[in-house]
TORGUMAR-355605 format. One record per residue (C-alpha): residue number from 0; residue in one letter; z, x negated, y. Coordinates in nm, 4 decimals. Each point is the difference from the previous one (the first is absolute). Layout:
<sites>
i: NUM&aa: A&Z: Z&X: X&Y: Y
...
</sites>
This chain:
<sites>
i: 0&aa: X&Z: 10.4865&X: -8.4619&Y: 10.7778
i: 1&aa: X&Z: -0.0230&X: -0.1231&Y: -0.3589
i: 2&aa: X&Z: -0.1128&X: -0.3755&Y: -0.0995
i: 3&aa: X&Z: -0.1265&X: -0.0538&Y: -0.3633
i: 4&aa: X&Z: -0.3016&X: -0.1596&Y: -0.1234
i: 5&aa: X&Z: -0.3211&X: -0.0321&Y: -0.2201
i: 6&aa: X&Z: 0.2570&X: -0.1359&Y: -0.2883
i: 7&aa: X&Z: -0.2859&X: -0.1373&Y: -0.2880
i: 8&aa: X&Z: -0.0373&X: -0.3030&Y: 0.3475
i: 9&aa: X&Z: 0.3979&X: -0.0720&Y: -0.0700
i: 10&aa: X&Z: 0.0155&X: 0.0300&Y: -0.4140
i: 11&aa: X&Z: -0.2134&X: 0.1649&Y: -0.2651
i: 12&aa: X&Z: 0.2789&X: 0.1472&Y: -0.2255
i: 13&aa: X&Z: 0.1702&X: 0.3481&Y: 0.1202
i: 14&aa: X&Z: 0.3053&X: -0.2367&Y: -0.0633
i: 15&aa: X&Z: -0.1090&X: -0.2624&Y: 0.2263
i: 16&aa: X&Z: -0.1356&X: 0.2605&Y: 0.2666
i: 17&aa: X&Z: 0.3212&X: 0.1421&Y: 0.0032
i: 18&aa: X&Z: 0.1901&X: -0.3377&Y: 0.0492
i: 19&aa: X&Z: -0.2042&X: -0.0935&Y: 0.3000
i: 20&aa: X&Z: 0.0664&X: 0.3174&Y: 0.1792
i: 21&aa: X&Z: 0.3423&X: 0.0032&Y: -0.0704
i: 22&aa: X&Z: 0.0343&X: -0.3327&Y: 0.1491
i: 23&aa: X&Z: -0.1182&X: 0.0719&Y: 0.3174
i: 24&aa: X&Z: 0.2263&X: 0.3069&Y: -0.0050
i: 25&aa: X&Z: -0.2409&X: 0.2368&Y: -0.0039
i: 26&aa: X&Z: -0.0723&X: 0.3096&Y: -0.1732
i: 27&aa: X&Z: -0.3444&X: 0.0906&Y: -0.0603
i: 28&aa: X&Z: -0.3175&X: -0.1470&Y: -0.1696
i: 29&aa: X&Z: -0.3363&X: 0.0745&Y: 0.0792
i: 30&aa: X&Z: -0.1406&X: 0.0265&Y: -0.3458
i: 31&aa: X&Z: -0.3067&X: -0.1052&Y: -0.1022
i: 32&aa: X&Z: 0.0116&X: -0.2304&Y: -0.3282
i: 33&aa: X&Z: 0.2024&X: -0.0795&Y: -0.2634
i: 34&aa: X&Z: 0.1004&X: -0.1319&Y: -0.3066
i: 35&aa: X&Z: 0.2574&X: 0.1105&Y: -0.2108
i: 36&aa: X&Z: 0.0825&X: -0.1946&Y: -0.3512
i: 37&aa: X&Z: -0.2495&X: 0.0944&Y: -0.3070
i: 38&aa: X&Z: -0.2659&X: 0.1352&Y: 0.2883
i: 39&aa: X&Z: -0.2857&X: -0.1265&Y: 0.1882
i: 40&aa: X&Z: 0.0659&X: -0.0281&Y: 0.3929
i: 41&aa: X&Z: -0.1658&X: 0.2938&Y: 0.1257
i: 42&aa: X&Z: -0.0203&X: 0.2524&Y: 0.3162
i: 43&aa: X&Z: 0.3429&X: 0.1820&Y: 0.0166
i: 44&aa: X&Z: -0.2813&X: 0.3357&Y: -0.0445
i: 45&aa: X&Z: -0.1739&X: -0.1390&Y: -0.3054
i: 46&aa: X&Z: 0.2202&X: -0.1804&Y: -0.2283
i: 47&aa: X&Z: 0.1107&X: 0.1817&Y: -0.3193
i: 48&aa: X&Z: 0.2434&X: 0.2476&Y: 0.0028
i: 49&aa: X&Z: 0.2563&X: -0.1909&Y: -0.1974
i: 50&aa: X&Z: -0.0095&X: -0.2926&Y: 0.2340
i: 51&aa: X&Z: -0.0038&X: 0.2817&Y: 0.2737
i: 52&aa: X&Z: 0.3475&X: 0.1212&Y: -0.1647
i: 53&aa: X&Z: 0.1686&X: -0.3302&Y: 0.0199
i: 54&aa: X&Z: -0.0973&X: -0.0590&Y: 0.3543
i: 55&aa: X&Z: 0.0873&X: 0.3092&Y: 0.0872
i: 56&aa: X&Z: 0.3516&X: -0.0684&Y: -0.1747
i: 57&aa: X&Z: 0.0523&X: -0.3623&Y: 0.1272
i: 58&aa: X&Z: -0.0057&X: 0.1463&Y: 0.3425
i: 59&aa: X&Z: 0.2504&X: 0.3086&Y: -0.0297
i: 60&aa: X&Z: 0.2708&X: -0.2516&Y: -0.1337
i: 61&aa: X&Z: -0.0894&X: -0.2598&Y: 0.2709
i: 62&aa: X&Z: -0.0132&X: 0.2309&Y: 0.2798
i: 63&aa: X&Z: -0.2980&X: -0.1362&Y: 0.1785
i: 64&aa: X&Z: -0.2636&X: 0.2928&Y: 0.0728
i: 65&aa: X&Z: -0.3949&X: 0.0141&Y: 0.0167
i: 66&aa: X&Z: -0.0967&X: 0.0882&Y: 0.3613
i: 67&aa: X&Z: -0.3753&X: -0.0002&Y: -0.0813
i: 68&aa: X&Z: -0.2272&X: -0.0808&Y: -0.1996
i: 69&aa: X&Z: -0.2700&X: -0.2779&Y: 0.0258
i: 70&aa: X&Z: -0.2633&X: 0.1829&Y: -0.1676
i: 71&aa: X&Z: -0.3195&X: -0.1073&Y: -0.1242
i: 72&aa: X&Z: -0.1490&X: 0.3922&Y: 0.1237
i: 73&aa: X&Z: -0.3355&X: -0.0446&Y: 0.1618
i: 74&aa: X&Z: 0.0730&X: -0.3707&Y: 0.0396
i: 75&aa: X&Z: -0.3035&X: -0.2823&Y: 0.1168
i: 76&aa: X&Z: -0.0179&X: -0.0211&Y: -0.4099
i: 77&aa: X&Z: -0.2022&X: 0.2925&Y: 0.0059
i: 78&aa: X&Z: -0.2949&X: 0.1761&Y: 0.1410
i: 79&aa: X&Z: -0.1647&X: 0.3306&Y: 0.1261
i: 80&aa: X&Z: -0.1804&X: -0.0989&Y: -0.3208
i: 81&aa: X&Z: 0.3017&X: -0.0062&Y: -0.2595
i: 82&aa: X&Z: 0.0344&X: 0.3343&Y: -0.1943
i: 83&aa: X&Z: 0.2447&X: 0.2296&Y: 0.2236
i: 84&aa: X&Z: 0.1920&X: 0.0620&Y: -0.3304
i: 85&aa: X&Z: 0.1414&X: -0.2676&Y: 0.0111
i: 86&aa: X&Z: 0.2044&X: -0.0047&Y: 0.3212
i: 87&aa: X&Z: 0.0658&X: 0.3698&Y: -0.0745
i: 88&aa: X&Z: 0.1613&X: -0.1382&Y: -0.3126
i: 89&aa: X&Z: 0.1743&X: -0.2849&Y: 0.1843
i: 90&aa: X&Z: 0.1520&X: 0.3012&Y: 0.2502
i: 91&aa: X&Z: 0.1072&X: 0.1946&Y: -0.3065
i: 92&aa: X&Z: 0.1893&X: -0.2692&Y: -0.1463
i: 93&aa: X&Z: 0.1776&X: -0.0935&Y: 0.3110
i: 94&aa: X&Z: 0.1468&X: 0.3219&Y: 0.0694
i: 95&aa: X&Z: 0.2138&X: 0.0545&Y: -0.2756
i: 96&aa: X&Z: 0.1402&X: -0.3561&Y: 0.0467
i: 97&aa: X&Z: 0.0191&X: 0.0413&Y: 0.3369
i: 98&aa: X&Z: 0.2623&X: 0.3104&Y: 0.0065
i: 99&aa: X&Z: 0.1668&X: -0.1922&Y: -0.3435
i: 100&aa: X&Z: 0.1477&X: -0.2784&Y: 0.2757
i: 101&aa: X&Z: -0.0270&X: 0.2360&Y: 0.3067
i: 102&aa: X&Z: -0.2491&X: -0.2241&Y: 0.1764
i: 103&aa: X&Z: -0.1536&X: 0.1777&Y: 0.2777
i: 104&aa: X&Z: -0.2707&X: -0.2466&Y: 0.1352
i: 105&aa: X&Z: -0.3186&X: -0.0825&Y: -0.1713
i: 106&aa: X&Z: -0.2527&X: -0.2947&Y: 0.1759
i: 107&aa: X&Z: -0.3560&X: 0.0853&Y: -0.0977
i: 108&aa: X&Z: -0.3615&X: -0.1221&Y: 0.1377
i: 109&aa: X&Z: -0.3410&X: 0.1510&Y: 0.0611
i: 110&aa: X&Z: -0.2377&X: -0.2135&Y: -0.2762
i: 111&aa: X&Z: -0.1767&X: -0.3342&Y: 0.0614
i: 112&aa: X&Z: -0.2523&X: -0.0045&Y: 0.2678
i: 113&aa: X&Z: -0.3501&X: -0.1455&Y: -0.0853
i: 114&aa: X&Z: 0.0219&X: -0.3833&Y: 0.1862
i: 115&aa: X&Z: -0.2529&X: 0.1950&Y: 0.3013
i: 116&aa: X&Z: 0.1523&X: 0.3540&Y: 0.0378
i: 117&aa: X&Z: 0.0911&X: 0.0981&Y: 0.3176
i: 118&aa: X&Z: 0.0197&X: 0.3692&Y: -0.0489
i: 119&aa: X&Z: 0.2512&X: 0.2145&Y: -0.2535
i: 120&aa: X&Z: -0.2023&X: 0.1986&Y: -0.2224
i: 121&aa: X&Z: 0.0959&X: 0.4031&Y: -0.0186
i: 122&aa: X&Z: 0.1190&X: -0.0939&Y: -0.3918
i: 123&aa: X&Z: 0.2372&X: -0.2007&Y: 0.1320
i: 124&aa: X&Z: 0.1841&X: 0.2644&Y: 0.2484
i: 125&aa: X&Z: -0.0513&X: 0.1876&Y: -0.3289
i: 126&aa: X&Z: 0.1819&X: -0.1734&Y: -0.2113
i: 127&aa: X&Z: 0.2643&X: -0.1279&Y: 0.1862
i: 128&aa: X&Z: 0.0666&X: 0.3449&Y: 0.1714
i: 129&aa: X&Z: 0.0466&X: 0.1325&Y: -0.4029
i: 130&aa: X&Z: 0.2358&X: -0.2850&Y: -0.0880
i: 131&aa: X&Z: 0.1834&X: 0.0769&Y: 0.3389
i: 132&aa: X&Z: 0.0238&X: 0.3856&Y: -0.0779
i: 133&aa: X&Z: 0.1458&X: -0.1017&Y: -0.3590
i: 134&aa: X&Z: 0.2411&X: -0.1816&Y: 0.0969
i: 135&aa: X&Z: 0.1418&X: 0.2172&Y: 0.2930
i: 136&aa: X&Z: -0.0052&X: 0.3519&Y: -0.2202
i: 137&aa: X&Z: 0.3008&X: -0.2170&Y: -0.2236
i: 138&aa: X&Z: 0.1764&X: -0.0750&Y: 0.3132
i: 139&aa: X&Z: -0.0799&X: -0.4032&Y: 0.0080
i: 140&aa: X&Z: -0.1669&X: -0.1329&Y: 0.3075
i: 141&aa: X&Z: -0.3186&X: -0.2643&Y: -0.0312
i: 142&aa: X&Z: -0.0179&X: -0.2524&Y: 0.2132
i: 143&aa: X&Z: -0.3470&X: -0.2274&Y: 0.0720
i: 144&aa: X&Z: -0.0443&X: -0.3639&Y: 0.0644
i: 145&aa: X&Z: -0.2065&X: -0.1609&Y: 0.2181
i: 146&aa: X&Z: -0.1451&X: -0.2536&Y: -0.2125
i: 147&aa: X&Z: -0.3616&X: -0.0478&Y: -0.2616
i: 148&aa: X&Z: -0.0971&X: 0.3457&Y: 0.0334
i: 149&aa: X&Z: -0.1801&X: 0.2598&Y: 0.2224
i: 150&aa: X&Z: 0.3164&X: 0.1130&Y: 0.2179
i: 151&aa: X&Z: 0.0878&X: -0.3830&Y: 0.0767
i: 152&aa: X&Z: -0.3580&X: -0.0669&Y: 0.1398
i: 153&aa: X&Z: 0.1048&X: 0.0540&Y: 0.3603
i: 154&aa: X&Z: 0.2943&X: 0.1878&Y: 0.1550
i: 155&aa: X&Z: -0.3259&X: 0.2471&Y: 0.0986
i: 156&aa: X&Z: -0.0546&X: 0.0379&Y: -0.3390
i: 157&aa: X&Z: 0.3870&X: 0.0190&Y: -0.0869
i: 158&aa: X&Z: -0.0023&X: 0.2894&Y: 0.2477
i: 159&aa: X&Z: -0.3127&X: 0.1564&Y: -0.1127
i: 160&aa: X&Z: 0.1373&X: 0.0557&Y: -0.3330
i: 161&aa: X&Z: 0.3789&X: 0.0973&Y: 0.1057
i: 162&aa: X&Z: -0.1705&X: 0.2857&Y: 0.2095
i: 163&aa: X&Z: -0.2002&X: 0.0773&Y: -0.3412
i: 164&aa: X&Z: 0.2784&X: 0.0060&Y: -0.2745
i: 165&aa: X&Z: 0.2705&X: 0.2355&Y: 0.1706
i: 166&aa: X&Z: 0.3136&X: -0.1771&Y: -0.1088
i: 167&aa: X&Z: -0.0466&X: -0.3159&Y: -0.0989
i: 168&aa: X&Z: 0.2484&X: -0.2280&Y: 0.2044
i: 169&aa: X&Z: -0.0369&X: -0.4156&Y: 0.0310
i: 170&aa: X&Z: 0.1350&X: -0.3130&Y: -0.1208
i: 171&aa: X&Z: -0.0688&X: -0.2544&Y: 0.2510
i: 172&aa: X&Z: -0.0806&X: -0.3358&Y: -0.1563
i: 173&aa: X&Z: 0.0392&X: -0.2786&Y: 0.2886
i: 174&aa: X&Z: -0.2346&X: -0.2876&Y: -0.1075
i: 175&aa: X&Z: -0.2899&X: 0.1597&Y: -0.1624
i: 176&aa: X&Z: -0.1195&X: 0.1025&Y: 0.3366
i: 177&aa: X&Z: -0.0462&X: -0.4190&Y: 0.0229
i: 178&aa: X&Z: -0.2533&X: -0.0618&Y: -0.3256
i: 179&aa: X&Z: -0.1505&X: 0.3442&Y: 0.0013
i: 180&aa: X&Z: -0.3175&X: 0.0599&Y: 0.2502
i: 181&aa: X&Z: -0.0373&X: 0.2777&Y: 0.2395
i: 182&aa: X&Z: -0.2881&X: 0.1691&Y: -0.0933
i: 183&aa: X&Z: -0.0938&X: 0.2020&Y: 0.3174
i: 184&aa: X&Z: -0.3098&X: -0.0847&Y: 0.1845
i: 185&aa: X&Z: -0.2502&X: -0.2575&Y: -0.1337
i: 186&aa: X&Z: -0.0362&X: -0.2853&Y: -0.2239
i: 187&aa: X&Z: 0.1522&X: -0.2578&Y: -0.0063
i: 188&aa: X&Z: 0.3875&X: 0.1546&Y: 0.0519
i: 189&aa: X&Z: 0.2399&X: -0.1490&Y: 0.1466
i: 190&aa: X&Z: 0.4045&X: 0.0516&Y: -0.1756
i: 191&aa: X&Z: 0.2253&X: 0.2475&Y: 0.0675
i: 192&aa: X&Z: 0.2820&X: -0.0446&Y: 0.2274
i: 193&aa: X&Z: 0.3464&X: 0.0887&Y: -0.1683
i: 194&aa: X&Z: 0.1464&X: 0.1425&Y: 0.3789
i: 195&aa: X&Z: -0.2745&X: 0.1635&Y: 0.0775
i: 196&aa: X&Z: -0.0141&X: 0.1937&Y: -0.3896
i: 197&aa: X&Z: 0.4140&X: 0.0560&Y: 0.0554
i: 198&aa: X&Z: -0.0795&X: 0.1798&Y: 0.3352
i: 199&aa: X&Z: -0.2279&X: 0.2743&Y: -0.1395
i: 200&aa: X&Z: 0.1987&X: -0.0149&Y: -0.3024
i: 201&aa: X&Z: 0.3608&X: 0.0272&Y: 0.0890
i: 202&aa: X&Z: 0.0484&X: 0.3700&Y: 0.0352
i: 203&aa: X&Z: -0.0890&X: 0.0505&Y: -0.3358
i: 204&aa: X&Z: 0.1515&X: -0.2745&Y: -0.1495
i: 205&aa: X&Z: 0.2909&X: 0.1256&Y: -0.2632
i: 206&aa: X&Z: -0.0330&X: -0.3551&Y: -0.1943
i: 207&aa: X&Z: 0.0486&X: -0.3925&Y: 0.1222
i: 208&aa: X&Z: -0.1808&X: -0.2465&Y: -0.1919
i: 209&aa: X&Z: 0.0800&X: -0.3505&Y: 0.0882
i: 210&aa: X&Z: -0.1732&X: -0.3064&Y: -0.0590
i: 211&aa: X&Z: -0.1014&X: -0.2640&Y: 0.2410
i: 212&aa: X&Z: -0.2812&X: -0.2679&Y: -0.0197
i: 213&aa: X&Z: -0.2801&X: -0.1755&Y: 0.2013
i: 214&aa: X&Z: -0.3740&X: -0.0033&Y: -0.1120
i: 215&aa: X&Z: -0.1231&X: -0.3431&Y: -0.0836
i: 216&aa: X&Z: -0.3652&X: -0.1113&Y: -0.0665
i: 217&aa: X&Z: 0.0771&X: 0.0464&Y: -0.3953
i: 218&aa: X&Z: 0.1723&X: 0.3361&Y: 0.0292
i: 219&aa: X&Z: 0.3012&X: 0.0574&Y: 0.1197
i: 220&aa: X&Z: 0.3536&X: -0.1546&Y: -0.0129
i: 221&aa: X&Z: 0.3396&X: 0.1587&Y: -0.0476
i: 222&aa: X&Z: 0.3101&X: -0.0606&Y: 0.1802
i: 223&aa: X&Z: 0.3820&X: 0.1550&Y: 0.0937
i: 224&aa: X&Z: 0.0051&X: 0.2790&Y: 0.2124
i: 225&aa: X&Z: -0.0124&X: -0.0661&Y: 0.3996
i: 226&aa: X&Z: -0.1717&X: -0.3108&Y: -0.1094
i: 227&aa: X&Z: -0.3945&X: 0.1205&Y: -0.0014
i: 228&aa: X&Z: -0.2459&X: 0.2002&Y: 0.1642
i: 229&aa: X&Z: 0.1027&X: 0.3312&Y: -0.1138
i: 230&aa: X&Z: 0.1906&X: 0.0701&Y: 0.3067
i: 231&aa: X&Z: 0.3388&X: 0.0662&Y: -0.2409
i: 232&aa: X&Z: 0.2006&X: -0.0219&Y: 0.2886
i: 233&aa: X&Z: -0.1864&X: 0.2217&Y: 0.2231
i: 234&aa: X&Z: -0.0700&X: 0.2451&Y: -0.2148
i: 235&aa: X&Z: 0.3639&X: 0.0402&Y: -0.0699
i: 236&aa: X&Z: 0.1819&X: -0.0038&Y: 0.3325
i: 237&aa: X&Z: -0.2968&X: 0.2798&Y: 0.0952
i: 238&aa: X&Z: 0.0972&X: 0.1980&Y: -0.3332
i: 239&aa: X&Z: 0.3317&X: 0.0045&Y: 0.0701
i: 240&aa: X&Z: -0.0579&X: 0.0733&Y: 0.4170
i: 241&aa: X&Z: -0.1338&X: 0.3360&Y: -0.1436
i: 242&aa: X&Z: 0.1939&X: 0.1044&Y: -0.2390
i: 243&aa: X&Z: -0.0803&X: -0.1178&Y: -0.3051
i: 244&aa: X&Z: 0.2911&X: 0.0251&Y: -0.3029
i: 245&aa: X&Z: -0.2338&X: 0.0251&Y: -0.3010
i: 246&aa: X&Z: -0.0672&X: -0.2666&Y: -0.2757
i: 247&aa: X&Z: -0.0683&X: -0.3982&Y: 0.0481
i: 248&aa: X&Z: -0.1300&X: -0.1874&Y: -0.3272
i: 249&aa: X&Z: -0.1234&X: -0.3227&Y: -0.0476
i: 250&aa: X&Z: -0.2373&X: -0.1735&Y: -0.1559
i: 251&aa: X&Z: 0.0505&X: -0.3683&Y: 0.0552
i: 252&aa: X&Z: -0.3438&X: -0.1617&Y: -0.2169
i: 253&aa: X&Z: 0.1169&X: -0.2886&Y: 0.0467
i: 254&aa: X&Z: 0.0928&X: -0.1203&Y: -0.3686
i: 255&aa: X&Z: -0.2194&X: 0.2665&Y: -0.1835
i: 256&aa: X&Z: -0.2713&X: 0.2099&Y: 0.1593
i: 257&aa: X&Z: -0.0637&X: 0.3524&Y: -0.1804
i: 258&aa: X&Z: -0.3487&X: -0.0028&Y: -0.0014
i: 259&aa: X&Z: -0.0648&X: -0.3249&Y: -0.0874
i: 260&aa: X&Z: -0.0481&X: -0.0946&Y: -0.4314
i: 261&aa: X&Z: 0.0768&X: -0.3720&Y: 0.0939
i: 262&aa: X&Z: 0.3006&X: 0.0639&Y: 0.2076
i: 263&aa: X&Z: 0.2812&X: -0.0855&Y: -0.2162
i: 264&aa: X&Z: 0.3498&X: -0.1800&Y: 0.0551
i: 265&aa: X&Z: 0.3803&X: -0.0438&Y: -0.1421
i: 266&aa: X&Z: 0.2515&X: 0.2890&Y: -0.0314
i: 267&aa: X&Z: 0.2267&X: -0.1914&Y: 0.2219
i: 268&aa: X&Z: -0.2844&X: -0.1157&Y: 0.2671
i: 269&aa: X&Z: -0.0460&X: 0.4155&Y: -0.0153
i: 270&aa: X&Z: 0.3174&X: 0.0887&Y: 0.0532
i: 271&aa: X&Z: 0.1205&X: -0.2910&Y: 0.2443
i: 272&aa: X&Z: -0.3348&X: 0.0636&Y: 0.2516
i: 273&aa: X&Z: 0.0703&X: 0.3874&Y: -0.0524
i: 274&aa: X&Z: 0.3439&X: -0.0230&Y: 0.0749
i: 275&aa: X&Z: -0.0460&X: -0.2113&Y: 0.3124
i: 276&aa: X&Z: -0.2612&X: 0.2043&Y: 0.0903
i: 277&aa: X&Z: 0.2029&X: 0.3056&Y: 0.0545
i: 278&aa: X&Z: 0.2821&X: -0.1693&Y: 0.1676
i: 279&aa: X&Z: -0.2379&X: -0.1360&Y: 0.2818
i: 280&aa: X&Z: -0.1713&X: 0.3108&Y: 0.0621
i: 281&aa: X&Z: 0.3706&X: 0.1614&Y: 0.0602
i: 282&aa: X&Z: 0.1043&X: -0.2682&Y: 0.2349
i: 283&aa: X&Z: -0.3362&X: 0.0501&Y: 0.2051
i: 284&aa: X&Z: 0.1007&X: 0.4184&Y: 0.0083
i: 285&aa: X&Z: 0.3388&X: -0.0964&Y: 0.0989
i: 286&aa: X&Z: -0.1768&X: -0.2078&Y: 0.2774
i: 287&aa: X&Z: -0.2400&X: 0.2592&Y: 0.1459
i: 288&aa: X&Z: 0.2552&X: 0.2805&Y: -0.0882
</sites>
C-alpha cells in the first residue's frame, strides 16, 4: 500500500508539494498542478517544457516520486463536443513525461454529460477506449474516476463502460457518489450511494481516492476522513478484507477546492489542513487495519 496525495490541495510550488509530502513521511505525489518559479501553475501534462525540466529535477534530488498523474484527459471540462485533437494531444504530451519520472498511473474521465443524459453515447466508448489503448501500448495503466462525467453516472454506467474499454482500471473517489445523482430510471434521480458504487466497483479498483463530505442544501460540505458520508471507513476495512495493496491519495478540499475559481487560501492553511489531513486518514487505516 502506498499513501500520497493530490499535492496542488497541500502547496502550489513543486517546492512546497514536496515539503508537505515529506512531512508526512511519505513518498509519492499524485500530480496534477504546479507551479514552478518564472511559470504559470499548470497541469503537470501541459506546462512548458522548461518548467517540466525543473520539476522533473526538484524531484530526483528530493527523492519523492510521482505515482500518478491527476490529469485533465477527458475531464467534466470537456465534451463529446470538444475537438478529439485535443485530448489526443493531451495523451501525447503525457507520455513522454510520464516514463521521464517513471509514473505508471494516469486518472482520466469520460467528457461532461449534458445536465439530462442518462445514456453514454458510442463516441464516448470511442474515445475513451483510444485514450485507453494509447496509454497501455507505452506500458502506463489509465485509471477512471467516478465523478462529472459519463462513467461516474451510476456504478451501471461505470460498469457499462469498463466492459466497453478493455483495460481501463478505476480510481474510486469516496464522496462524489454523495453530490452526484444516479441517473438510472426516471426523473427526478435520486444520489448515488458511495457503498453501493464501491461494491460493483471494488474488483476493478487499482486507485483510492479519498475525500469525505456531506451534501447540504447549498452544495456540499467537506470534512476529515471517517468524518462524512463517504463511508471512508467502510470502504477501507472492506479494501483491505480483500486484498487490496495498491495506491491511497487524498484530496482533502477543505482549504482549496480544485474546481472551484473562488476557492483560494494561505500556503500555510494549505499545508497545515493537508498535512493533518493525511495523518488522520493513517490513524483511521491503522484502526480498521
Amino acid at each position: 500500500m502506498e499513501l500520497m496525495g493530490i499535492a496542488d490541495e497541500g502547496a502550489v510550488t513543486i517546492d512546497g508539494q514536496i515539503e508537505v509530502t515529506q512531512a508526512l513521511g511519505w513518498r509519492w505525489i499524485e500530480s496534477r498542478f504546479v507551479e514552478v518559479e518564472g511559470f504559470e501553475k499548470g497541469s503537470i501534462h501541459e506546462i512548458p517544457d522548461a518548467a517540466f525540466d525543473v520539476v522533473a529535477d526538484k524531484l530526483e534530488e528530493s527523492g519523492v516520486g510521482i505515482y500518478a498523474f491527476g490529469s485533465t484527459i477527458c475531464n467534466w471540462q470537456k465534451t463529446v463536443e470538444t475537438p478529439f485533437d485535443v485530448t489526443l494531444a493531451e495523451v501525447a504530451r503525457a507520455i513522454p513525461r510520464m516514463k521521464r519520472l517513471g509514473t505508471k498511473y494516469v486518472r482520466i474521465m469520460s467528457f461532461k454529460p449534458a445536465d439530462d443524459a442518462d445514456t453514454t453515447p458510442p463516441e464516448v466508448f470511442e474515445r475513451v477506449g483510444e485514450v485507453t489503448q494509447r496509454f497501455l501500448d507505452e506500458g502506463l495503466q489509465p485509471v477512471h474516476e467516478n465523478c462529472m462525467n459519463y462513467g461516474g453516472m451510476s456504478w451501471q454506467h461505470a460498469e457499462e463502460l469498463l466492459e466497453k474499454v478493455p483495460g481501463l482500471k478505476w480510481v474510486f473517489d469516496t464522496a462524489n457518489p454523495i453530490f452526484n445523482a444516479d441517473r438510472r430510471g426516471d426523473q427526478p434521480w435520486g444520489m448515488q450511494c458511495p457503498w453501493e458504487f464501491w461494491e460493483h466497483m471494488r474488483d476493478h479498483t487499482a486507485h483510492i481516492h479519498i475525500k469525505d463530505a456531506v451534501k447540504t442544501e447549498d452544495g456540499e460540505e467537506y470534512h476529515f476522513p471517517g468524518d462524512g458520508d463517504g463511508r471512508v471507513r467502510d470502504i477501507l476495512k472492506d479494501a483491505f478484507a480483500n486484498g487490496y495493496d495498491a495506491g491511497i491519495s487524498i484530496e482533502p478540499h477543505m482549504t482549496v477546492v480544485f474546481h472551484d475559481n473562488d476557492s483560494a487560501a494561505p500556503e500555510k492553511a494549505m499545508a497545515d489542513n493537508y498535512i493533518e489531513y493525511g495523518r488522520r486518514l493513517e490513524k483511521l487505516i491503522a484502526e480498521v487495519r
